[in-house]
C-alpha positions as CSV (number, residue, x, y, z in Angstrom):
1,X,66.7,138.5,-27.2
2,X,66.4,139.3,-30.9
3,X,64.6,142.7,-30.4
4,X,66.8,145.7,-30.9
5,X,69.8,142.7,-31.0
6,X,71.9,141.3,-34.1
7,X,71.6,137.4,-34.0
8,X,75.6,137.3,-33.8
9,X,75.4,138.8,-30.6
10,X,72.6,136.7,-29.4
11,X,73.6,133.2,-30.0
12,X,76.1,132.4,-27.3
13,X,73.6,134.0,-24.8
14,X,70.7,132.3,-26.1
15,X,72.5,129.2,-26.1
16,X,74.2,130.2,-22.0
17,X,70.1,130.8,-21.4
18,X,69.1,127.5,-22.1
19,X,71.2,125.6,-20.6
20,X,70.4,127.4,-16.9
21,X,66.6,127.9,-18.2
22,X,65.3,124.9,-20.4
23,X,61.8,125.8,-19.8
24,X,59.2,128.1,-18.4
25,X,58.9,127.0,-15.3
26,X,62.6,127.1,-14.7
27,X,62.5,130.7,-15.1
28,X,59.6,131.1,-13.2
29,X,61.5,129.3,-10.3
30,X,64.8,131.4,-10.8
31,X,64.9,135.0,-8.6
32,X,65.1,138.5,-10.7
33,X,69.0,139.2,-9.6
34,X,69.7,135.7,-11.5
35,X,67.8,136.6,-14.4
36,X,69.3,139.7,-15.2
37,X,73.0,138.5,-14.4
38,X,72.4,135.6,-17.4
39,X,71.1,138.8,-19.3
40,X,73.9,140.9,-18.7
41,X,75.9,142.3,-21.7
42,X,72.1,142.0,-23.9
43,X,71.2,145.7,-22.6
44,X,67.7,146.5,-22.8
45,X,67.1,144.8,-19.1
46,X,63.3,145.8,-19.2
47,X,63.1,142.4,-21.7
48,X,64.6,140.2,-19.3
49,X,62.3,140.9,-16.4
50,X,59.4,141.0,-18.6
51,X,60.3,137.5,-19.6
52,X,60.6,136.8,-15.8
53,X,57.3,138.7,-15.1
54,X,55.4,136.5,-17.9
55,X,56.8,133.2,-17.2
56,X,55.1,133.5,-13.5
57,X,52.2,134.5,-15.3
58,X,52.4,131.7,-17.6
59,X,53.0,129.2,-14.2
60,X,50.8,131.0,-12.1
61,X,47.3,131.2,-14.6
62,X,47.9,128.8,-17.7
63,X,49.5,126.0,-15.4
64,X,53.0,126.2,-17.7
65,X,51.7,126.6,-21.3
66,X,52.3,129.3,-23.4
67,X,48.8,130.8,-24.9
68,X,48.5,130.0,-28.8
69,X,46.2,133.3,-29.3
70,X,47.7,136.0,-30.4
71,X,45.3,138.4,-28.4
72,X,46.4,136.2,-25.1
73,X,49.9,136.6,-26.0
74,X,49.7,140.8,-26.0
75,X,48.2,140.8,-22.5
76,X,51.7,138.9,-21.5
77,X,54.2,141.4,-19.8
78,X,57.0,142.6,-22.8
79,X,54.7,141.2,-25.7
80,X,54.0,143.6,-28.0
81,X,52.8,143.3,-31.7
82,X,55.7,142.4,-33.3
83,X,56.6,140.2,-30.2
84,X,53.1,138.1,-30.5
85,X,53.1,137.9,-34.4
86,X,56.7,136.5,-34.4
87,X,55.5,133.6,-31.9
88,X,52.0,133.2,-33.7
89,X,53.6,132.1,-37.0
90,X,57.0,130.9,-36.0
91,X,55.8,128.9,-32.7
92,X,52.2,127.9,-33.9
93,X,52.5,128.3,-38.2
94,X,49.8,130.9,-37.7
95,X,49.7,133.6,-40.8
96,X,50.6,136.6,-39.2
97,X,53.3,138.8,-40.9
98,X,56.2,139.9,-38.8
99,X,57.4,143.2,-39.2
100,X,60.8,144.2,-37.9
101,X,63.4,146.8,-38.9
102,X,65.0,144.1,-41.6
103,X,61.1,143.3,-43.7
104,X,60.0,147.2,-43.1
105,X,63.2,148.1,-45.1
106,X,62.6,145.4,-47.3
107,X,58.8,146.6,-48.0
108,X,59.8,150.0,-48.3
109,X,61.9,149.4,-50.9
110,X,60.3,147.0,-52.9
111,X,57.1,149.5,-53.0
112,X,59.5,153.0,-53.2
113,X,58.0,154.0,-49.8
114,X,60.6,157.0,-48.6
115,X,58.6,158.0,-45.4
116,X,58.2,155.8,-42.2
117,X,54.9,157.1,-40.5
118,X,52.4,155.5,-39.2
119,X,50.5,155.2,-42.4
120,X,53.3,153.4,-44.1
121,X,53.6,150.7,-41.3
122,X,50.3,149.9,-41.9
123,X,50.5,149.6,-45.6
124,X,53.7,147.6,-45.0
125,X,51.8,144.7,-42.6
126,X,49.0,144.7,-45.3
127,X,51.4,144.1,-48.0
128,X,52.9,141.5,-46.1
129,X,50.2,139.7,-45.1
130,X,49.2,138.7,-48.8
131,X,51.9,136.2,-49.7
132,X,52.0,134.4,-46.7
133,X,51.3,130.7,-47.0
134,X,49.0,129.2,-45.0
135,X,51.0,126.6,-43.1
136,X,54.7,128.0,-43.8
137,X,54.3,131.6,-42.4
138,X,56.8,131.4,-39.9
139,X,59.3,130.1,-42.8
140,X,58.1,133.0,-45.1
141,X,58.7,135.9,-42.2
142,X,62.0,134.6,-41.6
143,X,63.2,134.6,-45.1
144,X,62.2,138.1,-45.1
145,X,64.0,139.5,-42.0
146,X,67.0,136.9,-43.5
147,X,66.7,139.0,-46.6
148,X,67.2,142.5,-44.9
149,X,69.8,141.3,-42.9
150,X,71.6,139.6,-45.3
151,X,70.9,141.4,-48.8
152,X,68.7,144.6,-48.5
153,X,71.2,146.0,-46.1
154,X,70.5,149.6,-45.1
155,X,74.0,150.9,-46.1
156,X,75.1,149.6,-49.9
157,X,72.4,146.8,-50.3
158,X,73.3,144.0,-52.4
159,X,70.6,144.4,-55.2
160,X,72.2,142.7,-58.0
161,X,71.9,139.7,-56.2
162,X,68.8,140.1,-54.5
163,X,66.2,137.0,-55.6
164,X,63.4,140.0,-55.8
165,X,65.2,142.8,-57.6
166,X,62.8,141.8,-60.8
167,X,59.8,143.3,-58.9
168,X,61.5,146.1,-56.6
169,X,60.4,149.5,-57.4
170,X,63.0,151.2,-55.6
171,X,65.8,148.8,-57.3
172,X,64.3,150.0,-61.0
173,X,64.2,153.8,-59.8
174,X,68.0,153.8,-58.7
175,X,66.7,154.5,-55.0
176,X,67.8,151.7,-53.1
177,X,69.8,154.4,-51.3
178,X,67.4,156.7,-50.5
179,X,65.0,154.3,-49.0
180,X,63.7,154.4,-46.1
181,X,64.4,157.6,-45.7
182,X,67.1,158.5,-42.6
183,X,65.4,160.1,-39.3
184,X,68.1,162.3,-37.9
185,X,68.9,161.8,-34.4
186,X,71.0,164.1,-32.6
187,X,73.6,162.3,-29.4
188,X,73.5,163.6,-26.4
189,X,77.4,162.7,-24.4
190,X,77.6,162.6,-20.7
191,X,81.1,162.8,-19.2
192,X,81.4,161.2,-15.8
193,X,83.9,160.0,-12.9
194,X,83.2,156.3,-11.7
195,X,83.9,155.8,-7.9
196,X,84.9,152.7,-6.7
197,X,85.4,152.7,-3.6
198,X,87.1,150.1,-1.7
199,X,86.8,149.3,2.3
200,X,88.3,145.9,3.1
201,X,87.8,144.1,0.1
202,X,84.5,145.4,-0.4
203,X,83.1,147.8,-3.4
204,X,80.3,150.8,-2.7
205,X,77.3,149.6,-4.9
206,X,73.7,150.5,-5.3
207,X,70.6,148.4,-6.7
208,X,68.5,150.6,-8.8
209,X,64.8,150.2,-8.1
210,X,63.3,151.7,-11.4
211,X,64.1,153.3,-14.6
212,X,66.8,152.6,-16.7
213,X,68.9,149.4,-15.8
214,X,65.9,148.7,-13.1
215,X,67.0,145.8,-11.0
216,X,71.1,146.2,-11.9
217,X,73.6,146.7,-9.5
218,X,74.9,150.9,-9.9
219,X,78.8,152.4,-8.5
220,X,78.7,156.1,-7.7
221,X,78.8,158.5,-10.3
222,X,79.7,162.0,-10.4
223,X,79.8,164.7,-13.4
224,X,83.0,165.0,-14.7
225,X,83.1,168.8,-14.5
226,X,85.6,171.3,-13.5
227,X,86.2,170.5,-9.8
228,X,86.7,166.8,-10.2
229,X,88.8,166.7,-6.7
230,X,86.0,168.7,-5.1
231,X,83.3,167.0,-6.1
232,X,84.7,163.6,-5.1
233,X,85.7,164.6,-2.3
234,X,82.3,166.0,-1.2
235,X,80.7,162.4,-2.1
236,X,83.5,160.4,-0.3
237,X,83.6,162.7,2.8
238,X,79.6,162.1,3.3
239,X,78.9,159.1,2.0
240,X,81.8,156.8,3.2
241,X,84.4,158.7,5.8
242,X,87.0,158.8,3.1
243,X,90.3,158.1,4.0
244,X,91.2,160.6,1.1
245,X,93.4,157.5,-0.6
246,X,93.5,157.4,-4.4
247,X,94.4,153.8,-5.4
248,X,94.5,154.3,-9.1
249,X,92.4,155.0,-12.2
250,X,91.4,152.6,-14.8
251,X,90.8,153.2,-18.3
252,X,88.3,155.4,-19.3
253,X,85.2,153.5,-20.8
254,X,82.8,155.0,-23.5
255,X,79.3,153.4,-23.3
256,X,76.6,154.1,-26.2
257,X,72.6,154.3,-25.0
258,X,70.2,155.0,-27.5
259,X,70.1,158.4,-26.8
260,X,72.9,159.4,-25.6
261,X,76.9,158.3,-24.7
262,X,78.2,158.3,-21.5
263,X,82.1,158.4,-21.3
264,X,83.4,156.9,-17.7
265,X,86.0,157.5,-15.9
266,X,87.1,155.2,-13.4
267,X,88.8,156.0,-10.2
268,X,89.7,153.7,-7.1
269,X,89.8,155.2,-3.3
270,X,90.1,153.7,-0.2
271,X,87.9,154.6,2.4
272,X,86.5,153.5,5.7
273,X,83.1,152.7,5.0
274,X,81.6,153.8,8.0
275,X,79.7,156.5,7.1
276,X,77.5,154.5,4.9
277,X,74.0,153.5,6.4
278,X,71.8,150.6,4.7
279,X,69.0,153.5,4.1
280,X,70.4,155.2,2.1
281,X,70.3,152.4,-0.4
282,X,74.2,151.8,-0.5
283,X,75.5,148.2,0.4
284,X,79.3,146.8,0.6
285,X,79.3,143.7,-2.1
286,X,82.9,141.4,-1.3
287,X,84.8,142.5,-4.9
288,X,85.3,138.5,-4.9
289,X,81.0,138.1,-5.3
290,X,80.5,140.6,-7.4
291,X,79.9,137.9,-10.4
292,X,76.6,136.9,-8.4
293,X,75.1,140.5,-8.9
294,X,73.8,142.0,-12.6
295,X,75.8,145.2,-13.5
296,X,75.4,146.6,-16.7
297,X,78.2,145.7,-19.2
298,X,80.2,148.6,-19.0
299,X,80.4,148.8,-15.2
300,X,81.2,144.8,-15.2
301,X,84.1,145.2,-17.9
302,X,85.5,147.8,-15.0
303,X,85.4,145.6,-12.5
304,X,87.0,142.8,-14.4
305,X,89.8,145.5,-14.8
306,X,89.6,145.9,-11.3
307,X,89.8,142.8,-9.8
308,X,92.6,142.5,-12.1
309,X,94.6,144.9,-11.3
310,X,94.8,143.5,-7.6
311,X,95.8,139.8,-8.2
């Protein structure tokens, strides 16, 4: 939950996980649709069913037991090298350095390291691999990535009362702003109308097989271009009989990606529904069980709105 996650955010959802999954084989046990509605509002969904994936792995071939290697750890769905060394030291008090985005910029300052290629990762995991002690490792990495998330922040760190400022090169140099150096990123924004379309108390969704939100519960989309009414038209008249009735529209809704922002706009028809056939992957969820199906967060915050707009 952690990865690419601030821990603010995580603790009610780590605590909401454990109480539903106290153990391996409960997840194992749980279906995929569960899994990723606990998940929902985490983004990144490719980690929850990874988690799912290697906890019927773990059942399935280690009868229950997570492996205590870190080489038997990477061959585990969603474990990667920061993943396994984070487990290996803070699970098992093995020395293995972990090396997030809070001891990298903790590293790189501390050694005046401006670029971030693959070199200087490397040079980073050596360096930190020196002071770790032999039995508190897991202690040590956490005080690290408590230190860049706390004090070495990337935007005005706190130097003067960092415990290591004695010893940081970039501190002494006055370049505590300059390092790690920024990798420009440019945002790509998507403009788009939401459809939600409503036949006797029923929504127009779609579960999406593969790619991004993989497994999550999809509404119809449409580019937001010049002939809105056109284009929603065209979707409604072949895709559900439309009954050409415009409910209302909700708020529009701006949702950030990592590459790129999508701005929603959220419009309610009612239409007839019978022009929808189960292959083409569209089903009619009851708007009062839409809780039991994952929906990213941004489509979910809509249809709170909507369900609340019709009590």
């Amino acid at each position: 939950m952690l990865q690419q996650t601030v821990v603010k955010t995580v603790i009610p959802f780590f605590k909401r996980w454990l109480r539903r999954f106290p153990d391996v084989a409960a997840i194992a046990a749980a279906d995929e649709r569960e899994i990723l509605t606990l998940w929902e509002g985490l983004g990144y969904y490719s980690r929850a069913r990874n988690i799912y994936r290697a906890a019927r792995l773990i059942m399935r071939q280690r009868d229950g037991r997570l492996p205590d290697s870190y080489d038997a750890l990477r061959e585990l769905p969603g474990i990667g090298e920061y993943t396994a060394a984070a487990i290996m030291s803070l699970a098992f008090g093995k020395p293995y350095p972990v090396v997030d985005a809070n001891a990298r910029r903790v590293v790189s300052r501390v050694l005046a390291l401006k670029k971030q290629d693959i070199r200087v990762k490397r040079r980073i995991k050596t360096f930190l691999k020196k002071p770790l002690p032999p039995r508190k490792a897991g202690a040590f990495n956490e005080a690290i990535m408590e230190l860049g998330q706390t004090v070495c922040l990337s935007r005005k760190p706190l130097c003067e009362s960092c415990p290591i400022n004695t010893f940081c090169l970039a501190f002494q140099r006055n370049l505590q702003n300059l390092i790690p150096s920024k990798i420009a990123s440019g945002t790509i924004q998507k403009r788009s109308i939401l459809l939600l379309l409503i036949a006797n108390d029923k929504i127009l969704a779609r579960r999406k097989e593969s790619g991004l939100f993989a497994g999550l519960w999809l509404l119809p989309t449409i580019p937001d271009s010049g002939r809105i009414k056109a284009a929603i038209g065209g979707f409604i008249g072949s895709a559900a009989k439309a009954e050409d009735s415009l409910l209302r529209t909700l708020r529009p809704r701006t949702h950030h990606y990592t590459r790129y922002s999508q701005r929603l706009k959220p419009v309610v028809y009612n239409v007839s529904g019978k022009g929808v056939h189960p292959g083409d992957g569209w089903r009619w969820l009851k708007v009062g069980e839409i809780d039991r199906y994952p929906f990213p967060s941004v489509y979910r915050r809509i249809l709170d709105e909507l369900r609340a707009t019709q009590r």
